[in-house]
PDB file of N, H, CA, C and O in Angstrom:
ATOM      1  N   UNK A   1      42.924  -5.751 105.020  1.00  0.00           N
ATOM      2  CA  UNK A   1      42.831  -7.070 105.585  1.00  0.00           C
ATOM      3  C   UNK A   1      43.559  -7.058 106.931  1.00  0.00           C
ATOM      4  O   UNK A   1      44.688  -6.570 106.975  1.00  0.00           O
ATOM      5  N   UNK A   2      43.062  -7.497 107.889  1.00  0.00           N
ATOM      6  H   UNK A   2      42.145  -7.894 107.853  1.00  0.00           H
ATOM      7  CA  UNK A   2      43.695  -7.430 109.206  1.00  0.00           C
ATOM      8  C   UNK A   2      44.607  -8.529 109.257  1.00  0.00           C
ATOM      9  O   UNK A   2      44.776  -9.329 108.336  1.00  0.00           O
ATOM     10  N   UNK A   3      45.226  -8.544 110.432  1.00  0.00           N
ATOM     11  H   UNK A   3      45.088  -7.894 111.180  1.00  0.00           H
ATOM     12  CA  UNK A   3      46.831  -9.225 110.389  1.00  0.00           C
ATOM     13  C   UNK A   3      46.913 -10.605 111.771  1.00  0.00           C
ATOM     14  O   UNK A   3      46.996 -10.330 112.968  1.00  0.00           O
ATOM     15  N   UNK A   4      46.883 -11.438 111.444  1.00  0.00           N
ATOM     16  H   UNK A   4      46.815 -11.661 110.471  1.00  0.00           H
ATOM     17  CA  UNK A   4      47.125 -12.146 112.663  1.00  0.00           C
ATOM     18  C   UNK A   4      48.412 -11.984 113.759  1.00  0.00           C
ATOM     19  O   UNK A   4      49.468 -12.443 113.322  1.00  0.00           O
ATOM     20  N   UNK A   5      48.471 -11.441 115.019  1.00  0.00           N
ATOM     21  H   UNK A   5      47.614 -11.068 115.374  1.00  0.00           H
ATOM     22  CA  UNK A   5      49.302 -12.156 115.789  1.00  0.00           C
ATOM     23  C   UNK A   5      50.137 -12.500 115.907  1.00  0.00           C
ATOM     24  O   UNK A   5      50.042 -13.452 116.682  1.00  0.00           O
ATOM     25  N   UNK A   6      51.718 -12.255 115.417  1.00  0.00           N
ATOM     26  H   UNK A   6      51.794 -11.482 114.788  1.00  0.00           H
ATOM     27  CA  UNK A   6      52.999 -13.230 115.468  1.00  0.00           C
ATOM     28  C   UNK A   6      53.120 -14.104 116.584  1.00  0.00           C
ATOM     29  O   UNK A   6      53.625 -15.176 116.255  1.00  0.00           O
ATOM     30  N   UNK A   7      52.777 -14.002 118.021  1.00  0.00           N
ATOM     31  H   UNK A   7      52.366 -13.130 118.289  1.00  0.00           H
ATOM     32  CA  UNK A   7      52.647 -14.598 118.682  1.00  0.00           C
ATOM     33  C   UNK A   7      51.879 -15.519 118.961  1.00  0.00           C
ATOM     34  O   UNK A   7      52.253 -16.689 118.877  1.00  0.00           O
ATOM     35  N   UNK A   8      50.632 -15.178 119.356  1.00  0.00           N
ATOM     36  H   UNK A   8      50.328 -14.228 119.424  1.00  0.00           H
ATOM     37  CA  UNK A   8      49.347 -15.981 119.578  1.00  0.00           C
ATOM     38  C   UNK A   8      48.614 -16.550 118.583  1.00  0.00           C
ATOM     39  O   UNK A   8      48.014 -17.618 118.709  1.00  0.00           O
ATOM     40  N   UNK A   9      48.644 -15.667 117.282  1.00  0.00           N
ATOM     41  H   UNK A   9      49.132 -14.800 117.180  1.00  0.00           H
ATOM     42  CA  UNK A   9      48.134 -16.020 116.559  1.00  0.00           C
ATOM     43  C   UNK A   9      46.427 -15.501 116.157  1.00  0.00           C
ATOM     44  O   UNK A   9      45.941 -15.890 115.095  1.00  0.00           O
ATOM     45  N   UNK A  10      45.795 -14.807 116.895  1.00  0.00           N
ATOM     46  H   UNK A  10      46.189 -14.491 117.757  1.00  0.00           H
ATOM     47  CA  UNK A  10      44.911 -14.283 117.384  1.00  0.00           C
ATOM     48  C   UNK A  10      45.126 -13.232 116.666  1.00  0.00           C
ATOM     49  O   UNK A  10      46.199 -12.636 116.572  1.00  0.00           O
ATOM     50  N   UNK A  11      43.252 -12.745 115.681  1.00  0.00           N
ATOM     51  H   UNK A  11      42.380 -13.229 115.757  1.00  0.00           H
ATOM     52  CA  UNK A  11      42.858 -11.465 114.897  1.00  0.00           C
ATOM     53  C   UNK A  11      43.456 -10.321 115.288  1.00  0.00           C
ATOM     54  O   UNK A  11      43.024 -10.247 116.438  1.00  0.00           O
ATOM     55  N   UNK A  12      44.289  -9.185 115.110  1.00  0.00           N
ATOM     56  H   UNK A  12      44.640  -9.245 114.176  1.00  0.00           H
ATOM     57  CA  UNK A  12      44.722  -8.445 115.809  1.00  0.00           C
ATOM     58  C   UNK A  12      43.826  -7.301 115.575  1.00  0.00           C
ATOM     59  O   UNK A  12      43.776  -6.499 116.508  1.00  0.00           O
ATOM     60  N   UNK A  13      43.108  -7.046 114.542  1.00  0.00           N
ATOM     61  H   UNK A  13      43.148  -7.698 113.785  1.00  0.00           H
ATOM     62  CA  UNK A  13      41.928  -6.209 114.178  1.00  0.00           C
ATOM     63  C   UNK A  13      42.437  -5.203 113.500  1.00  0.00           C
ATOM     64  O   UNK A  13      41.582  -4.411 113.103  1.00  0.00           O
ATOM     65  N   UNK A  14      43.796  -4.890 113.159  1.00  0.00           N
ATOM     66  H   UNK A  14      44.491  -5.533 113.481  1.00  0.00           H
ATOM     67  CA  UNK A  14      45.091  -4.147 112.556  1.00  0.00           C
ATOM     68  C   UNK A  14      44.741  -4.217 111.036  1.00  0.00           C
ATOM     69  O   UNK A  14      44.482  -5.272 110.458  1.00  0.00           O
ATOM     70  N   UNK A  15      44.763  -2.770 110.347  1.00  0.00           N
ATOM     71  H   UNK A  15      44.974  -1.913 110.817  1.00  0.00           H
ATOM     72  CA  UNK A  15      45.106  -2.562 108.922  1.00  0.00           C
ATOM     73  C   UNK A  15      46.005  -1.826 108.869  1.00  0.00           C
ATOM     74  O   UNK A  15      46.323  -1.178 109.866  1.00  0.00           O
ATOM     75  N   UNK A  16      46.887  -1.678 107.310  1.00  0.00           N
ATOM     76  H   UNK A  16      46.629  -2.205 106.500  1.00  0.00           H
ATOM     77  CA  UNK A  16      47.683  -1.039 107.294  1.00  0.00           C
ATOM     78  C   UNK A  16      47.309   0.466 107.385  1.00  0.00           C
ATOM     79  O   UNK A  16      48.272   1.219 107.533  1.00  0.00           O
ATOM     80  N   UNK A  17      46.515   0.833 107.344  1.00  0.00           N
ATOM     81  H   UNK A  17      45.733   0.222 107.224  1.00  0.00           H
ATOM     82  CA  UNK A  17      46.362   2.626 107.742  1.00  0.00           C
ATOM     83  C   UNK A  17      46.713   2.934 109.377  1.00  0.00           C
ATOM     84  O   UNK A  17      47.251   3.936 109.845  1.00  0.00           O
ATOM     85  N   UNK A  18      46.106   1.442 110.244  1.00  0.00           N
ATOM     86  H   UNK A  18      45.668   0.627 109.864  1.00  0.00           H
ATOM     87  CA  UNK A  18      45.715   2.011 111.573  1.00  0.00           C
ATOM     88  C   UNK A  18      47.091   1.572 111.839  1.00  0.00           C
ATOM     89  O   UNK A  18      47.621   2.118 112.806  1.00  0.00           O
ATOM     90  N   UNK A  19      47.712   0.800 111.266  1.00  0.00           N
ATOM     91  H   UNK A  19      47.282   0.356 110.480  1.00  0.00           H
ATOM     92  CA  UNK A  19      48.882   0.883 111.891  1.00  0.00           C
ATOM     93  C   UNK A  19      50.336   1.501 111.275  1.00  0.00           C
ATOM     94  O   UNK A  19      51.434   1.301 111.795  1.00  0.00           O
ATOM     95  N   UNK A  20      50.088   2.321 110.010  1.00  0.00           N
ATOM     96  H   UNK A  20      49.197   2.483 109.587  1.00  0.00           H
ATOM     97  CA  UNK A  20      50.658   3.590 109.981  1.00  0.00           C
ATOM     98  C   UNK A  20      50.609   4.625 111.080  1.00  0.00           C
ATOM     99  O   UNK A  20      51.586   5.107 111.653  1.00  0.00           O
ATOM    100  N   UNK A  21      49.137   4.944 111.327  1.00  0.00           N
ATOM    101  H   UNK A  21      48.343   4.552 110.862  1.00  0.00           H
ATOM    102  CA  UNK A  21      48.814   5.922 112.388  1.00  0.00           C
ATOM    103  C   UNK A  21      49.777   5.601 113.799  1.00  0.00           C
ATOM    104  O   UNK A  21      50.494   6.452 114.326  1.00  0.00           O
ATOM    105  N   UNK A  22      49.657   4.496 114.173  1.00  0.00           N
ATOM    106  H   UNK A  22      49.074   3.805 113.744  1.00  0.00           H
ATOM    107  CA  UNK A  22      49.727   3.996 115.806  1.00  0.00           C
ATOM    108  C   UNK A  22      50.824   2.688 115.424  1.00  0.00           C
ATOM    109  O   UNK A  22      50.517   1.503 115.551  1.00  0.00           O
ATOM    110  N   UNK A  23      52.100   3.164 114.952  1.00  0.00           N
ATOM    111  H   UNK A  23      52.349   4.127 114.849  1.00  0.00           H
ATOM    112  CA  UNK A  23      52.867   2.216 114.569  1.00  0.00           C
ATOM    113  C   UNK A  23      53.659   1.179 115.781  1.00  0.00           C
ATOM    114  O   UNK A  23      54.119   0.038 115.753  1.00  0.00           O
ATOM    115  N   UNK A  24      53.527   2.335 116.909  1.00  0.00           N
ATOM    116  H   UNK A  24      53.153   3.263 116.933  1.00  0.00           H
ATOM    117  CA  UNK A  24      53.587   1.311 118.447  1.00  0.00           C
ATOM    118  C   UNK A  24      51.951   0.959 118.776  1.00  0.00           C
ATOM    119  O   UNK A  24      50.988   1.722 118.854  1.00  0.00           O
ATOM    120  N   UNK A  25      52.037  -0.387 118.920  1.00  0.00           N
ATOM    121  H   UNK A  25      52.820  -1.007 118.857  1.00  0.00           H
ATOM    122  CA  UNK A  25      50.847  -0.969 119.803  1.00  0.00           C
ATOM    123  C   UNK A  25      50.860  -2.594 120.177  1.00  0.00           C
ATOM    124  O   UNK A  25      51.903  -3.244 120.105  1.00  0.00           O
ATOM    125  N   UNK A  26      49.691  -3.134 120.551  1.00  0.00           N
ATOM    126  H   UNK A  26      48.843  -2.606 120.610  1.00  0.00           H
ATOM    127  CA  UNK A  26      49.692  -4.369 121.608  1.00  0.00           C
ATOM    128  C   UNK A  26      48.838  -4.960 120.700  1.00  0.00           C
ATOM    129  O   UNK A  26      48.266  -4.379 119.778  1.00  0.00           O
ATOM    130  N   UNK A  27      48.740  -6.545 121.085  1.00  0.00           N
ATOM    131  H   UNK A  27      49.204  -7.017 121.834  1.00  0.00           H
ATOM    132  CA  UNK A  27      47.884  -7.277 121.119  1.00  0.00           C
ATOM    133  C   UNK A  27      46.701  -7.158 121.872  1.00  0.00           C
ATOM    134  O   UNK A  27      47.031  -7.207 123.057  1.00  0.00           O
ATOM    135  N   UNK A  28      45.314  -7.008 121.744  1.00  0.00           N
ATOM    136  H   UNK A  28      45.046  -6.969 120.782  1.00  0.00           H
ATOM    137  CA  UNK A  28      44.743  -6.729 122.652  1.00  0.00           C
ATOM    138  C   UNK A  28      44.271  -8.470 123.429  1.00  0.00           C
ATOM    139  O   UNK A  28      43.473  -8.482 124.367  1.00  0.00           O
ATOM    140  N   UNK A  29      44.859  -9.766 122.906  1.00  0.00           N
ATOM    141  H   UNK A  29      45.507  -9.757 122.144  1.00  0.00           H
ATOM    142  CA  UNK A  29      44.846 -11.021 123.408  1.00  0.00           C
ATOM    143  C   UNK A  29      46.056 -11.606 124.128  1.00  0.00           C
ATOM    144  O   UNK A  29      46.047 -12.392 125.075  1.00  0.00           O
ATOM    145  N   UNK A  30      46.750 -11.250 123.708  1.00  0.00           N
ATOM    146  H   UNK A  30      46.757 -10.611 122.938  1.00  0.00           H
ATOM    147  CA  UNK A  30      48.581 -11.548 124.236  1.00  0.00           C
ATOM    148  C   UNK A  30      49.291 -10.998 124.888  1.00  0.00           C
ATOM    149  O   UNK A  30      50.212 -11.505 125.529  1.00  0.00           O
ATOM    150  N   UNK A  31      48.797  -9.122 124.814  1.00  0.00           N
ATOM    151  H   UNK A  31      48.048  -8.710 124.294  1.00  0.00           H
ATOM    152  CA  UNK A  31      49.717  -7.875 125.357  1.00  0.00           C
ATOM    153  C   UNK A  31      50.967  -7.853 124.694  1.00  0.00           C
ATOM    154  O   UNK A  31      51.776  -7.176 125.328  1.00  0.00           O
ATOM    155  N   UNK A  32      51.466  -8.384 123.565  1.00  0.00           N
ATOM    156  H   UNK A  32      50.808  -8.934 123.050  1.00  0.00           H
ATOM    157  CA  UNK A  32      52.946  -8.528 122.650  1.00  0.00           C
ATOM    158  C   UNK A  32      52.935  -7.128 122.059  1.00  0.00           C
ATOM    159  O   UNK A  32      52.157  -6.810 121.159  1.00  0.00           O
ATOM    160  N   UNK A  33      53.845  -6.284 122.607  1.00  0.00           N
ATOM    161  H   UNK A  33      54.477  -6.542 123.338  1.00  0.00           H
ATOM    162  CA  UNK A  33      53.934  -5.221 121.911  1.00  0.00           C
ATOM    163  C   UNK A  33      55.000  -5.131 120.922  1.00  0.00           C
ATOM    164  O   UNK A  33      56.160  -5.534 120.838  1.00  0.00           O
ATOM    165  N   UNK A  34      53.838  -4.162 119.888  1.00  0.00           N
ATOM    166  H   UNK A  34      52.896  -3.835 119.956  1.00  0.00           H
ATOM    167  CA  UNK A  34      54.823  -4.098 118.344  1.00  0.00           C
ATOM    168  C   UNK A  34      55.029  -2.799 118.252  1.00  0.00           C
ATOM    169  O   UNK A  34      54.592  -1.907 118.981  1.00  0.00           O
ATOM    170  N   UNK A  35      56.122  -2.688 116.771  1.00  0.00           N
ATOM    171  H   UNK A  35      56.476  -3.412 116.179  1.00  0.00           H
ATOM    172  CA  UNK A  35      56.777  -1.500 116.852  1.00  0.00           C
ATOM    173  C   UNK A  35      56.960  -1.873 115.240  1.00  0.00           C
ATOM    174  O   UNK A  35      57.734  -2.696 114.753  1.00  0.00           O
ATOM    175  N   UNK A  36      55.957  -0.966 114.531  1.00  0.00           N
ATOM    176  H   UNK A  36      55.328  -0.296 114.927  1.00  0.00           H
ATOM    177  CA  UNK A  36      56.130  -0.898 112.855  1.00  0.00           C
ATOM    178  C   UNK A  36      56.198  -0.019 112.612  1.00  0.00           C
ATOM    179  O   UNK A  36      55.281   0.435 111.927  1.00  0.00           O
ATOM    180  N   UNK A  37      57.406   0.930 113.019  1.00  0.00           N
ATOM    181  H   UNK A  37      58.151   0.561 113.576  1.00  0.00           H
ATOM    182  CA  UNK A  37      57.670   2.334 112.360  1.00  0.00           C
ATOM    183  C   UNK A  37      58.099   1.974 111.048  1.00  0.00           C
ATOM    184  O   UNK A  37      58.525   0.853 110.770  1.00  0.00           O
ATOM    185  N   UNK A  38      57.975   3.050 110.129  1.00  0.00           N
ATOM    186  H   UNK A  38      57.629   3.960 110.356  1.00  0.00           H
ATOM    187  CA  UNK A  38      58.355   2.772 108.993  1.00  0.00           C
ATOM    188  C   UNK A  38      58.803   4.466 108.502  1.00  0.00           C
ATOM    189  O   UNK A  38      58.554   5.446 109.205  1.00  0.00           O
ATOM    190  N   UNK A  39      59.419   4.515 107.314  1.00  0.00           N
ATOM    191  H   UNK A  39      59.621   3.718 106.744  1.00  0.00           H
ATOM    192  CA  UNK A  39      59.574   5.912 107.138  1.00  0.00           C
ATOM    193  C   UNK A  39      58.501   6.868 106.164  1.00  0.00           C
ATOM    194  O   UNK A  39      57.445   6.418 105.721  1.00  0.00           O
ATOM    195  N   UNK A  40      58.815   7.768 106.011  1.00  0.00           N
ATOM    196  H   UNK A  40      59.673   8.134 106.371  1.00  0.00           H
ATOM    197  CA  UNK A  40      57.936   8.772 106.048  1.00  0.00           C
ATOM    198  C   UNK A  40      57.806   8.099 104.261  1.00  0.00           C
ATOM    199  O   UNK A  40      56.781   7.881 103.615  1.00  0.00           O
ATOM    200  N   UNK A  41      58.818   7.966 103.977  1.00  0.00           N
ATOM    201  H   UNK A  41      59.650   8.143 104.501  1.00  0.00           H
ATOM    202  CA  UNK A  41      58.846   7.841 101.987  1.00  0.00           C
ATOM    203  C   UNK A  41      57.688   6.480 102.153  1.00  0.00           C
ATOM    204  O   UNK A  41      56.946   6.467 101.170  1.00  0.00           O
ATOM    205  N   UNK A  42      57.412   5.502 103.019  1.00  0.00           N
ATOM    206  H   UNK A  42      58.015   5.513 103.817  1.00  0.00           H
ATOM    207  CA  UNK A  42      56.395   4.537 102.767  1.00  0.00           C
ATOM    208  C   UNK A  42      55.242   5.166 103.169  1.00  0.00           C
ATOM    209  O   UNK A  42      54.213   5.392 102.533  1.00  0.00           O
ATOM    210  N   UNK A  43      55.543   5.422 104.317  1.00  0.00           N
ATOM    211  H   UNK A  43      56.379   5.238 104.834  1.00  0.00           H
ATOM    212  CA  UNK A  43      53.806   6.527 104.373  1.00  0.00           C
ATOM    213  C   UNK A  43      53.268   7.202 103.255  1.00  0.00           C
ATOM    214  O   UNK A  43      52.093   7.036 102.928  1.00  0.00           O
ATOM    215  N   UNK A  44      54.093   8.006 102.598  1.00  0.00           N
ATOM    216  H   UNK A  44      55.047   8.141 102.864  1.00  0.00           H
ATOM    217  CA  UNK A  44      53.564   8.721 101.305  1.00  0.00           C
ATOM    218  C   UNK A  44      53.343   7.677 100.888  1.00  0.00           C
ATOM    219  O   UNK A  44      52.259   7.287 101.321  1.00  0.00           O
ATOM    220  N   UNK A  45      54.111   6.524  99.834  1.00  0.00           N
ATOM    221  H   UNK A  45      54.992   6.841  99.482  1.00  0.00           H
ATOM    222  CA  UNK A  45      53.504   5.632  99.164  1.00  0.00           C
ATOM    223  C   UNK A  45      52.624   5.011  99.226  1.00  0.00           C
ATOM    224  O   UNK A  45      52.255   4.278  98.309  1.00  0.00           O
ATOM    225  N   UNK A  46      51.849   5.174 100.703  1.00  0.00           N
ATOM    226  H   UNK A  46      52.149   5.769 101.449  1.00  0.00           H
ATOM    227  CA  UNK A  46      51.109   4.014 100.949  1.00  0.00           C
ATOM    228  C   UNK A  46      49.524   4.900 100.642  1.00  0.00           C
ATOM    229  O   UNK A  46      48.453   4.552 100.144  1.00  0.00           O
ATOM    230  N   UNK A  47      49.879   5.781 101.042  1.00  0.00           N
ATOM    231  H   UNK A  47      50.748   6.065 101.447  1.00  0.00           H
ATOM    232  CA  UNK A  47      48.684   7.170 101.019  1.00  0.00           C
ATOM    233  C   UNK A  47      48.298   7.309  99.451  1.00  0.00           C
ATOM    234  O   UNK A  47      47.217   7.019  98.940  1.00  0.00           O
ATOM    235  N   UNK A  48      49.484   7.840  98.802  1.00  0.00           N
ATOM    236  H   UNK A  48      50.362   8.075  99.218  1.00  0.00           H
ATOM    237  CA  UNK A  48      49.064   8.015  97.565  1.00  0.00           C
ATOM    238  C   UNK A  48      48.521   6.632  96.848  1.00  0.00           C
ATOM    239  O   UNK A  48      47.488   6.748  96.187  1.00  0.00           O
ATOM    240  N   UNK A  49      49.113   5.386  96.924  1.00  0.00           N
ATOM    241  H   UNK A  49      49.952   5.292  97.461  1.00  0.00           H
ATOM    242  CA  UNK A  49      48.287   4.217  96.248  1.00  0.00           C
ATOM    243  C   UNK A  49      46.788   4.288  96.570  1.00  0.00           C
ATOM    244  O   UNK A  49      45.918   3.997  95.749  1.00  0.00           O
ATOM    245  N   UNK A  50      46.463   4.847  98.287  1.00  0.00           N
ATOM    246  H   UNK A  50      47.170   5.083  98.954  1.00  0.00           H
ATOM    247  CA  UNK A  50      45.265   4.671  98.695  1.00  0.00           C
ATOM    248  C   UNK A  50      44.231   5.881  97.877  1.00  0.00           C
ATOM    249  O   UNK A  50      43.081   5.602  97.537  1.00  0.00           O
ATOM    250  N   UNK A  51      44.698   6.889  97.703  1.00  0.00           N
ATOM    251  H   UNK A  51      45.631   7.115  97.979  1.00  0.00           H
ATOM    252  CA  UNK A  51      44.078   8.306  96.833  1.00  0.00           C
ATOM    253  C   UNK A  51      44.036   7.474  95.510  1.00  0.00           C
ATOM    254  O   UNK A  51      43.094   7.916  94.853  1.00  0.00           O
ATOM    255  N   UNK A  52      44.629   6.505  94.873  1.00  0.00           N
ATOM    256  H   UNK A  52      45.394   6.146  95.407  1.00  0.00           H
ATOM    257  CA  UNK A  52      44.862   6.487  93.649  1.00  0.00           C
ATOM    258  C   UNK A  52      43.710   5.420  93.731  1.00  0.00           C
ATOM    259  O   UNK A  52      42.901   5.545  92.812  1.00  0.00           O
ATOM    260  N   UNK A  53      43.479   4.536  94.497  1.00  0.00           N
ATOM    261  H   UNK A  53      44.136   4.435  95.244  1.00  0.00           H
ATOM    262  CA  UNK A  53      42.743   3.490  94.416  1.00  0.00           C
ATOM    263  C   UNK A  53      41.244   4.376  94.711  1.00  0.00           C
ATOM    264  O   UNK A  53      40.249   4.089  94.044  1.00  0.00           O
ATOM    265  N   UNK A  54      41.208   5.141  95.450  1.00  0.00           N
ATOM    266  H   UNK A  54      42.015   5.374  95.991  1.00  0.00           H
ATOM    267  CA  UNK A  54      39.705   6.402  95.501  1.00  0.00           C
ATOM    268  C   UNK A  54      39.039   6.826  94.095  1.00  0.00           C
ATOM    269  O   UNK A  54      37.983   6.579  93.513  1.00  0.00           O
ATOM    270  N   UNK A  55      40.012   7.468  93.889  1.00  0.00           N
ATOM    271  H   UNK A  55      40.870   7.668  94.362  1.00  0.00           H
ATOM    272  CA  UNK A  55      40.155   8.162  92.129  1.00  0.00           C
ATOM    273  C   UNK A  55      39.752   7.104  91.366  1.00  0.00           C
ATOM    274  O   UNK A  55      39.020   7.542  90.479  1.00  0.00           O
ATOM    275  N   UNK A  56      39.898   5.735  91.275  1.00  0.00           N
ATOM    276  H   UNK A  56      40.493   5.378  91.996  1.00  0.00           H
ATOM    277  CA  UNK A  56      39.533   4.879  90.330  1.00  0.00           C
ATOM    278  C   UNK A  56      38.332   4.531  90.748  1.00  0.00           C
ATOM    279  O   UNK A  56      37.533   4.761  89.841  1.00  0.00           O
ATOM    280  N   UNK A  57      37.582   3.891  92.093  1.00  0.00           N
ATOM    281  H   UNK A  57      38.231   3.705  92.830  1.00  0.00           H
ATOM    282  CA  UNK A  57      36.621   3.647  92.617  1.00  0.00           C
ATOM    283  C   UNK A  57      35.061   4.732  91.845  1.00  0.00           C
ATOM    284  O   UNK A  57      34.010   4.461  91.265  1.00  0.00           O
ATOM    285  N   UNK A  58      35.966   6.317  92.421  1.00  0.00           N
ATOM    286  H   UNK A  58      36.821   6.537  92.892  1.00  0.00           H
ATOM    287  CA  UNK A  58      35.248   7.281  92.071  1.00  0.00           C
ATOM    288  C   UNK A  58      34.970   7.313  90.518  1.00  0.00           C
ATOM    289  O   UNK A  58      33.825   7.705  90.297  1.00  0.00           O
ATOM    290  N   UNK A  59      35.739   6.992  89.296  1.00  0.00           N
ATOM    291  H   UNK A  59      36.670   6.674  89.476  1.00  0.00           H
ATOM    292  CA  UNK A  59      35.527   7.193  88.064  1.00  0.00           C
ATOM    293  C   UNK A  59      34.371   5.944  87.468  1.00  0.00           C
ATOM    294  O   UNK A  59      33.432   6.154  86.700  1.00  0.00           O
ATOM    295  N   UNK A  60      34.721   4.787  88.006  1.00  0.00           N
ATOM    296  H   UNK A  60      35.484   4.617  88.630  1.00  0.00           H
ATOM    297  CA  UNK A  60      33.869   3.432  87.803  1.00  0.00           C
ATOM    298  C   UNK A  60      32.970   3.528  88.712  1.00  0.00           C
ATOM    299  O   UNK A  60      32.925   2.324  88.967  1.00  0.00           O
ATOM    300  N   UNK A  61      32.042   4.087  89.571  1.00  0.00           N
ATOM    301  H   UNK A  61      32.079   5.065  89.364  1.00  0.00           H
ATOM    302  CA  UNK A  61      31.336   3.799  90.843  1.00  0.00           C
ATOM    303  C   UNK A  61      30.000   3.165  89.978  1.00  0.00           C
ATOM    304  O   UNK A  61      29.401   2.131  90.271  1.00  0.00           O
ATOM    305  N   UNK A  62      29.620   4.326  88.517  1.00  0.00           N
ATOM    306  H   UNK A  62      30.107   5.166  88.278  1.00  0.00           H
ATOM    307  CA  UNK A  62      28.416   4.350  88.420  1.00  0.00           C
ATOM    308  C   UNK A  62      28.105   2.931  87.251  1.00  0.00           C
ATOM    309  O   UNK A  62      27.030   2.723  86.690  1.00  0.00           O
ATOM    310  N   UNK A  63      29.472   2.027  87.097  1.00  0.00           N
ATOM    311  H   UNK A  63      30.346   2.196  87.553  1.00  0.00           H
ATOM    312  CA  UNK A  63      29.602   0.886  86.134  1.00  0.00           C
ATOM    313  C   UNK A  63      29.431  -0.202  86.775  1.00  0.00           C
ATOM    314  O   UNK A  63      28.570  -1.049  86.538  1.00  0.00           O
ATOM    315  N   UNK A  64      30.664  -0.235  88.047  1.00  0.00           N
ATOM    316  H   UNK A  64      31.363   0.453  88.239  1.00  0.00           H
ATOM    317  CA  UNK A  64      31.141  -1.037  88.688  1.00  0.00           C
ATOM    318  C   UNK A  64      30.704  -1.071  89.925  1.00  0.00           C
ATOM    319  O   UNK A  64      30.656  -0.062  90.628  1.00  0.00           O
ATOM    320  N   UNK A  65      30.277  -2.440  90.380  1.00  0.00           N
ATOM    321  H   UNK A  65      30.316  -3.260  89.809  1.00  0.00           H
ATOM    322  CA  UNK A  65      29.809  -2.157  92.145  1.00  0.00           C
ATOM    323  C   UNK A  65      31.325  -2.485  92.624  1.00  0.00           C
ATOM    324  O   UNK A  65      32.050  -3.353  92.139  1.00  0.00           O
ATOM    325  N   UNK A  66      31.637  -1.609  93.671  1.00  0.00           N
ATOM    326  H   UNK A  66      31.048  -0.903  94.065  1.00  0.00           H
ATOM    327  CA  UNK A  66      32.783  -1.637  94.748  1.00  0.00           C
ATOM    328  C   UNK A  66      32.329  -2.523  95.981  1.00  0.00           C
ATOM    329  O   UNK A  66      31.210  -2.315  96.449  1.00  0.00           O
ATOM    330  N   UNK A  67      33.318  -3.712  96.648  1.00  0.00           N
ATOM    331  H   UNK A  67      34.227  -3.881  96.268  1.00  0.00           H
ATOM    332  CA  UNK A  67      32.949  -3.702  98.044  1.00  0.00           C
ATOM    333  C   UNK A  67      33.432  -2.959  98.817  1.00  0.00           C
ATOM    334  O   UNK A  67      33.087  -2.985  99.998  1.00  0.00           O
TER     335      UNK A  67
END
């Protein structure tokens, strides 16, 4: 789910993967630059929930429709 804006308020088009990757970046409406470093122990966590949520997708695909 993308993230609004602390400033403006405005779609920032931001998920949490892309902004693991590129934890410095801007508003592309405001120019408010952010800074969501985080440490490496949340990166893993955040990765492995995402593999774990794959793995389940993958076991139910042929039961369950996924969006």
């Amino acid at each position: 789910m993308a993230m609004p804006c602390p400033m403006c308020k405005n779609q920032l088009g931001f998920n949490l993967e892309f902004i693991l990757k590129n934890p410095k970046s801007k508003c592309p409406h405001c120019n408010t630059v952010f800074n969501f470093s985080v440490s490496e122990d949340v990166k893993s966590s955040f990765y492995s929930a995402i593999q774990e949520i794959k793995e389940i997708k993958k076991k139910y695909e042929k039961m369950v429709k996924f969006n």
